[in-house]
Structure formats: C-alpha cells, structure tokens
C-alpha positions as CSV (number, residue, x, y, z in Angstrom):
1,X,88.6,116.7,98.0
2,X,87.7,117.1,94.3
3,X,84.0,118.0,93.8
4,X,83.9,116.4,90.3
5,X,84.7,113.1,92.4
6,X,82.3,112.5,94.6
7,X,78.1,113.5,95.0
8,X,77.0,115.2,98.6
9,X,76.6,111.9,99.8
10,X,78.3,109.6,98.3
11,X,77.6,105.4,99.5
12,X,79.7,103.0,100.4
13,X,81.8,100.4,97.9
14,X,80.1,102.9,95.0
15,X,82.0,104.3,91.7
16,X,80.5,107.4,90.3
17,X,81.9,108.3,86.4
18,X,83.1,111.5,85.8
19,X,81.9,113.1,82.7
20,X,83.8,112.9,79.4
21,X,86.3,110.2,81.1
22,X,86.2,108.0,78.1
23,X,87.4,110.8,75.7
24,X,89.9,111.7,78.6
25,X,91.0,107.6,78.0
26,X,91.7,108.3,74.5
27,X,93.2,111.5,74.0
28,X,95.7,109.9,76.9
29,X,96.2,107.0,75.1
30,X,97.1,109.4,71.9
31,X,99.6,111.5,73.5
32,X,101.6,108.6,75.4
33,X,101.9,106.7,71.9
34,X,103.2,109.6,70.4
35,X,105.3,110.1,72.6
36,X,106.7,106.3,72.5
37,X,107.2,107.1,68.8
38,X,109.3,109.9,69.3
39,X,111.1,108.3,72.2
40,X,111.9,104.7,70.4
41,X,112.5,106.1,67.3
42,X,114.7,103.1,66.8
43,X,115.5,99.7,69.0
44,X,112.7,98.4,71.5
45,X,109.9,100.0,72.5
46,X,110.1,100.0,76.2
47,X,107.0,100.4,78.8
48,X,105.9,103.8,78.8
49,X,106.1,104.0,82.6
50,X,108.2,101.4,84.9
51,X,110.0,101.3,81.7
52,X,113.4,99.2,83.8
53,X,113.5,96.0,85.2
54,X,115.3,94.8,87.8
55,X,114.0,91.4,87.4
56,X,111.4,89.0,86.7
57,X,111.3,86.2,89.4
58,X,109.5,82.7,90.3
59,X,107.2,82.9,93.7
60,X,104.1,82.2,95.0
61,X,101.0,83.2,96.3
62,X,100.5,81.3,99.7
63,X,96.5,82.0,101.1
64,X,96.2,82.1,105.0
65,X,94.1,79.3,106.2
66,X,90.7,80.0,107.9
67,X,90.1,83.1,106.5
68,X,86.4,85.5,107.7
69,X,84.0,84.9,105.3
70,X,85.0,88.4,104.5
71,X,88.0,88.0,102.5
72,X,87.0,84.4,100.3
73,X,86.5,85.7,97.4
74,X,88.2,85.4,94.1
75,X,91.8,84.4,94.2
76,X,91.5,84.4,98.3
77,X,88.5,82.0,98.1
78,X,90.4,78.8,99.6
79,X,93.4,78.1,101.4
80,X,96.0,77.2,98.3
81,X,99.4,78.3,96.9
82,X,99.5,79.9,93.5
83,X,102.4,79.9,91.1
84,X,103.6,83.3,89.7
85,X,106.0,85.6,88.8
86,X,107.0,88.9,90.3
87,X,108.2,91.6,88.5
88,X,110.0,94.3,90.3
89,X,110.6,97.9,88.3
90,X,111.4,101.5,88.4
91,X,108.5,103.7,87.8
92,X,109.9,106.1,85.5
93,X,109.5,106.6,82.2
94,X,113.3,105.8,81.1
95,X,116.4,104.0,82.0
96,X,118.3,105.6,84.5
97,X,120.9,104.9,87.5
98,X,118.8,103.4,90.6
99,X,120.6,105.9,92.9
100,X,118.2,108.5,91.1
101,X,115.5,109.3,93.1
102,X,112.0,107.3,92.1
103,X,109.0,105.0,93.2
104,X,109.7,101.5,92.7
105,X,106.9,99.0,91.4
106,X,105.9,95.2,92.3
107,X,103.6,93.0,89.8
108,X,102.4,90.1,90.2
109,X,101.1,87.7,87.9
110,X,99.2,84.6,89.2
111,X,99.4,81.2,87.3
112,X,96.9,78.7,86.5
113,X,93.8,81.0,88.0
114,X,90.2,79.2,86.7
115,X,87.1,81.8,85.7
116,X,86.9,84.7,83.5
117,X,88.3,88.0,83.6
118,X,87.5,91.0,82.8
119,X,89.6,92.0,79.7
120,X,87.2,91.3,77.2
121,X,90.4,90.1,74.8
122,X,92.0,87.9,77.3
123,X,89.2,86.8,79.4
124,X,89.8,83.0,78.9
125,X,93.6,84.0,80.0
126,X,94.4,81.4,83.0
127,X,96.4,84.8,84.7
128,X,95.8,87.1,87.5
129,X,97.5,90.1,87.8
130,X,97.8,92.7,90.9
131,X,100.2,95.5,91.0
132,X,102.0,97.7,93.6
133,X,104.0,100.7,93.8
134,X,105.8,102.2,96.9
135,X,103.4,105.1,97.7
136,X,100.5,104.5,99.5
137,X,98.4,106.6,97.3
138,X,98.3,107.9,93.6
139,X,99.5,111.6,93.1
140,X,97.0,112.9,91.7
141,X,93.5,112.9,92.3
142,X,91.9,111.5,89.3
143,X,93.3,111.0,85.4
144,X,92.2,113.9,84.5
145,X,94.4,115.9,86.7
146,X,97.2,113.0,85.4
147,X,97.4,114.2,82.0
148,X,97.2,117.7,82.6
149,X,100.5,116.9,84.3
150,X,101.9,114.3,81.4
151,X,101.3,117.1,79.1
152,X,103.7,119.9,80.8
153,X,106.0,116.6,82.0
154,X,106.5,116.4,78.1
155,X,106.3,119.7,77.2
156,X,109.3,121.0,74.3
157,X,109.9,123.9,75.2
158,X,109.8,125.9,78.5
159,X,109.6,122.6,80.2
160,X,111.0,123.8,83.9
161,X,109.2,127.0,83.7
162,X,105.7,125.1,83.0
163,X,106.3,122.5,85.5
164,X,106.9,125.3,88.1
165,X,103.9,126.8,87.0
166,X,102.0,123.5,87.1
167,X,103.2,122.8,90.8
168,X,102.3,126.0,92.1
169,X,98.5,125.8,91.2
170,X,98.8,122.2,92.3
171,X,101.2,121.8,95.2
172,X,99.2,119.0,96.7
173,X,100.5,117.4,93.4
174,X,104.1,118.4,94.4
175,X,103.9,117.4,98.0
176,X,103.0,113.5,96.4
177,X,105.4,113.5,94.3
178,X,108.2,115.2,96.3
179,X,107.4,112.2,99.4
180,X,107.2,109.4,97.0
181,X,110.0,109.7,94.9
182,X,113.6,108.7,96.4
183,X,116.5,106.6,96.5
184,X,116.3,103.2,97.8
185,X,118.2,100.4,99.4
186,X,116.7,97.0,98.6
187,X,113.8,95.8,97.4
188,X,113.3,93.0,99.3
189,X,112.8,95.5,102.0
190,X,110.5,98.0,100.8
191,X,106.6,98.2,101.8
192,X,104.6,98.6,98.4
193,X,100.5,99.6,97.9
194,X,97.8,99.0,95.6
195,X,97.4,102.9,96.1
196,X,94.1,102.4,94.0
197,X,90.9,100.7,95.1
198,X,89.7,97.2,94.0
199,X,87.0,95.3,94.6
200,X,87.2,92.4,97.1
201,X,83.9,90.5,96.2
202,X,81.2,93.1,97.1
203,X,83.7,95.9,99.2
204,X,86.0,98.0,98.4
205,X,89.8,97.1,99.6
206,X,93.0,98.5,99.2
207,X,95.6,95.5,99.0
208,X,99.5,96.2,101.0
209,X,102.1,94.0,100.3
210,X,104.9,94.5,103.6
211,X,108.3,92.9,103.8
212,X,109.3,90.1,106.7
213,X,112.7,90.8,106.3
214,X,113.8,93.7,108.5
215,X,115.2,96.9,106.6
216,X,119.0,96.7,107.0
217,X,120.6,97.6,103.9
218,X,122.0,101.2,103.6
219,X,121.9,103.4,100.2
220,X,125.0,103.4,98.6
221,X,127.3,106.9,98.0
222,X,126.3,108.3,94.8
223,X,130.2,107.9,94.1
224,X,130.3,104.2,94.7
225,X,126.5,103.2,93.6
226,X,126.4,101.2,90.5
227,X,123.8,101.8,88.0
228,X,122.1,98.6,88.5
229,X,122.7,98.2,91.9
230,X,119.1,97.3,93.3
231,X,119.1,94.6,90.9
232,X,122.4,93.2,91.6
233,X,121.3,93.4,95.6
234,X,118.4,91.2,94.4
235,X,120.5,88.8,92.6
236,X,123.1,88.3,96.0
237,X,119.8,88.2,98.2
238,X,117.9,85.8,96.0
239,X,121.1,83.5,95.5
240,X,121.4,83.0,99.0
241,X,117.7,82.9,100.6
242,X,113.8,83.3,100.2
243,X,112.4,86.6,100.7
244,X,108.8,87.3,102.1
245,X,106.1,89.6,102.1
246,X,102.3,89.5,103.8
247,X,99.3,90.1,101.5
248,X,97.2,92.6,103.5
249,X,93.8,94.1,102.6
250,X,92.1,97.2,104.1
251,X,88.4,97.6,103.7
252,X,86.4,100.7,102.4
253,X,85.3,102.3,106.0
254,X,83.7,105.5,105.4
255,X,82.9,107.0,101.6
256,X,84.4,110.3,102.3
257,X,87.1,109.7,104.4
258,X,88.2,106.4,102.8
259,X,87.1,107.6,99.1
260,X,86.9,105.4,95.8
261,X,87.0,108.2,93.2
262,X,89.7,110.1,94.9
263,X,93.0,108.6,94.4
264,X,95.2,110.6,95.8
265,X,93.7,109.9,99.1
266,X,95.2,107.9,101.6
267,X,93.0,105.3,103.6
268,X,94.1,105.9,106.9
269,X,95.0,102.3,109.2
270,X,93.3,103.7,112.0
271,X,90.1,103.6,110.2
272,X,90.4,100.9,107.6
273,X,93.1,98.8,109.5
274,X,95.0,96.0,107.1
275,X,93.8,92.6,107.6
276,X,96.5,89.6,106.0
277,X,95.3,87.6,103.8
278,X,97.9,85.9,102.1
279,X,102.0,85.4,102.1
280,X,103.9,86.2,98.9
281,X,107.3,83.9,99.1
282,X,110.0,84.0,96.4
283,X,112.1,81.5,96.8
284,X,116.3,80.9,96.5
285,X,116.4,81.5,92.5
286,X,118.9,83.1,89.7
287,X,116.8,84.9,87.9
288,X,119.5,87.0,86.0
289,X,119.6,85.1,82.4
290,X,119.0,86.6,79.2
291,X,116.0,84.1,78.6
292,X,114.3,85.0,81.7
293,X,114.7,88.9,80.9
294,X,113.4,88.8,77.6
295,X,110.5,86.7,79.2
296,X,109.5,89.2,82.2
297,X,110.1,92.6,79.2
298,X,107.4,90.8,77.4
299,X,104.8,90.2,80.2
300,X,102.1,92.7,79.6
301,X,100.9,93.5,83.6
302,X,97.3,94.9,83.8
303,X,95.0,95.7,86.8
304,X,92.4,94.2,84.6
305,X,93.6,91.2,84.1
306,X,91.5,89.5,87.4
307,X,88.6,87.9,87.8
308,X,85.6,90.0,88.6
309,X,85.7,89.4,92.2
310,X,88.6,91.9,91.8
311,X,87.6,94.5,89.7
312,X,90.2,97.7,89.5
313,X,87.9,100.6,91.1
314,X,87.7,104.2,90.5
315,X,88.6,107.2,87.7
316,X,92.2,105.9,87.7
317,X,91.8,102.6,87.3
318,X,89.0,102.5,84.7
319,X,91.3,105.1,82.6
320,X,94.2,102.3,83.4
321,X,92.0,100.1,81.6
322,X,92.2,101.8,78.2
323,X,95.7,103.2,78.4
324,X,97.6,100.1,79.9
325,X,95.9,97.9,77.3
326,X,96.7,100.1,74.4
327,X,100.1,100.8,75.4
328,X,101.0,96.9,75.7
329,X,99.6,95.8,72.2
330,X,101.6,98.7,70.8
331,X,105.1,97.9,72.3
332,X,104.2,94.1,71.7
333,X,103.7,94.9,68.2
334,X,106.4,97.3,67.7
335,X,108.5,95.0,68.9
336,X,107.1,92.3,66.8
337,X,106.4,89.9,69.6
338,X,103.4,88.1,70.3
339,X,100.8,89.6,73.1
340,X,99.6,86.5,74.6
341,X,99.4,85.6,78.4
342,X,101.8,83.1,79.9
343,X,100.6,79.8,81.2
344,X,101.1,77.3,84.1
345,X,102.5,74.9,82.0
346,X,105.6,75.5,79.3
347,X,105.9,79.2,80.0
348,X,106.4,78.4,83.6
349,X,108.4,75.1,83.9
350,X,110.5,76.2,80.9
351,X,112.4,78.8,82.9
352,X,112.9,76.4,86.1
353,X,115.0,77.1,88.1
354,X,118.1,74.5,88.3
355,X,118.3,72.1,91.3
356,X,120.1,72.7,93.7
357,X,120.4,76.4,93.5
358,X,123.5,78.1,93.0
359,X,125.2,80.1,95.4
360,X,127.6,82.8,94.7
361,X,130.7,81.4,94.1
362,X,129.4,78.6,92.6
363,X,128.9,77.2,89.0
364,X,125.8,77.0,87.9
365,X,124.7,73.6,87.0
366,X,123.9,72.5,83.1
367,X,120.3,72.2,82.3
C-alpha cells in the first residue's frame, strides 16, 4: 500500500487528493501530446493508448428486472434496454499484429441517457460511457507512479536499460504488467474490468463485464495468425450470432482492503462479491464497412462522460479526467473532425444494420 494514498484510517466510499495531482494532470497531458506530435508527424492522429480497433458495434444495454434498492441508481435506476455501441481495442499505444502480447479494451457508449453529466463541456450530451480493460486492476498504484513509467516507456535513448532499471525498484509494477499483457483468442470470450472505482449512487463499485459464451477458441500459431485476426474472428462470430456478457458490480467492503485511491489493488470476490446488474447483448451485425470505422475512430470514450450517480473515483480516474479529455480534442482537431457526441437518432439509425443480416457466403443486401 502506498502511504501517500490513503490516511491511518481511511472511511468508507471516501476519495482523499494527493498533493500536487493537478500539476501531475498537466505535465501528463504535456508529455503524451508531444509525444503524438512526434509520433503522427504526418497522416491521422490515432488514440494515444488503445490506439487499434477491432471494431465499433450496435448492442444494448438490457437492466435486470427487480433490482435491491442498492443498485437503482443512474443508468440502473429502472428495468429498460439502452441503445449503444461497443467499441473493442488493443491497449497499446500503436498498431501492431494481435498475436503480440497486450490487454485488450471494451467501451461502451450508451444512447439516449436523460440528465447531466459531469463533463462540464458535454454535460447536456444524451451519452453514457463506461469502459473496460482485461485486467482486473490498474498497474500501477496511482498516476503519479504512471508517468514516472510513460517517461522511461518513451525514453530516446537507453530505453531497455532504463526500463530495467525502472522494473527493478518497482517490480510490483512488472508483475502487473507481465500477468496482464498476452495473446488472446476471441473477444467475445474474454472477461474485462472497470479495474478503477466508480461511484454507484452513494458507494463505491467496481463494474465486471463476463462473457456467456464459453471460451473455445484457441490462439493461432504465430506462423499462421493474421495480423487482424481478433477482428476478423469478430466479424465470422458477429455474422453468424449474438454474443453476451453480464453487467456485474462489486461493492466497496472494507477501505483498506478494498481501497479507492489505490489502483493497482485488486478487490478481492470473497469480500466484495459481484452482483449482476445488467446484460450487454450485441446482436447478429456486419460491422466491417468503411463508414462504420471511421464512425467508431471518431468516438471520443471518456469515464466522465456519466451522470453523477457514476462518478469515475480515485487518483487515476480524476487524472483520466484531464488527460483523456485533452488528448480527444487534440486528435479530433488534428484530424480536423468535429468533437461532438453521437446521438440516439441520425448517428445511430444511420449506420443500421441491413435486414435480414448477412451470413457469410452471402451478398449483402443494398441499402
């Protein structure tokens, strides 16, 4: 545990700031666009982490019926089915072959969600976003400790040297890394984490999202594995049937041993055992058009953007807040695309799906 984290006694559902965190925000935010400039000197500016998509698909948010008292809150508050898209990604910070060893990353954007949110810029923005990665926890404890790391990750000369160095006086920072980044077989098959804390009305929860579809596909030979070959498994899977995954939400149990502050820190089931709240169903689809991948590149995917109920907690998160938003209306500008949020209505319908769906093998009907 990282004294600068937590007070002797810390409470329960409680943030506590860490000093100079702000200026930690911005000179975070500094290095990561300069480091965009210098890697997208020319062509599009890509994200500066989950940087490749596999694909940007239609689903929807189905809440559970009767539902403790507990868990209405926010998006959760009634029993209804919410339009959205999904974005699946690699977490790295370029485009490489999917047989390379990685996290992979889940977003979810909700459609047509009433109420405020908490980005000050978008709060009248009708989305909700939440967002996953594979790892059950963050690898490193605060941001702090993060961009000590992003600085010898991008470091120009000496790099392996310094990152050796770096991983010996942190190898609770190698052991994360080294058990959350590897190959993987599908995505439709992979359990995926909030690995941050949020609030879920006046607790702190963790949110799980975990397949329904049993894990049966095998990693390819490096030999024979395409470069793209998660998203072409998505494509065959999605052209043939719906894929599933329960909503789950754990519950802060115990301030230390469930922390806010520290993200690196696992909340163990035993103490703070998952709870579903909700089904995420992506339905039959083809998803792989030019149109629909230049929509899901321009989705900007935020923690923040969620009503208040919801609010992204911890050092992580509230630097997340900062960085993710800068980082978005850079790309979006360098890009020269417009940063506005999608809506239930054109944005949605426009990319409908066409009735019936195509199966492989088939042509796929005219619009």
């Amino acid at each position: 545990m990282n004294p600068r984290t937590m007070p002797a006694q810390p409470e329960l559902n409680q943030e506590y700031l860490l000093p100079d965190e702000v200026e930690n925000a911005e000179r975070l935010v500094e290095h990561e666009l300069s480091i965009l400039r210098e890697r997208y000197d020319r062509g599009e500016f890509l994200r500066d982490f989950h940087s490749k998509t596999h694909g940007g698909v239609k689903a929807e948010l189905v809440i559970e019926p009767n539902l403790g008292s507990e868990f209405r809150y926010g998006v959760f508050s009634e029993p209804r089915r919410w339009p959205a898209w999904v974005r699946f990604s690699n977490g790295g910070e370029t485009i490489v072959p999917d047989i390379k060893r990685d996290v992979r990353g889940l977003a979810i954007k909700l459609m047509g969600v009433p109420g405020e949110k908490l980005l000050e810029r978008e709060k009248h923005a009708t989305t909700h976003d939440f967002l996953f990665f594979t790892p059950p926890n963050f690898f490193t404890e605060d941001a702090f400790e993060f961009f000590d790391f992003i600085k010898v990750l991008h470091s120009k000369r000496f790099r392996l040297l310094k990152l050796a160095w770096y991983f010996l006086c942190h190898p609770k920072v190698f052991w994360i890394i080294f058990k959350s980044i590897k190959p993987h077989a599908n995505l439709l098959e992979l359990p995926y984490f909030s690995a941050t804390p949020y609030l879920l009305g006046p607790r702190a929860a963790k949110y799980s999202l975990q397949p329904c579809r049993p894990a049966s596909s095998e990693i390819p030979r490096k030999s024979e594995a395409s470069a793209n070959y998660l998203r072409e498994r998505l494509v065959k899977d999605l052209g043939e049937s719906e894929a599933r995954f329960d909503f789950l939400v754990q519950f802060q149990a115990d301030p230390i041993a469930t922390p806010i502050e520290n993200a690196a820190a696992v909340w163990p089931p035993s103490l703070a055992p998952f709870h579903k709240v909700a089904t995420l169903v992506i339905p039959p689809q083809i998803f792989d058009t030019a149109a629909q991948h230049e929509f899901t590149e321009n989705l900007s995917m935020n923690p923040w953007h969620a009503l208040p109920e919801h609010r992204p907690l911890g050092n992580v998160n509230r630097t997340r807040k900062r960085v993710y938003d800068a980082i978005s209306e850079f790309r979006h500008q360098m890009n020269e695309q417009p940063r506005t949020e999608p809506t239930p209505g054109a944005d949605f319908l426009d990319l409908e799906v066409p009735q019936p769906f195509a199966r492989p093998g088939q042509t796929r009907p005219t619009p």
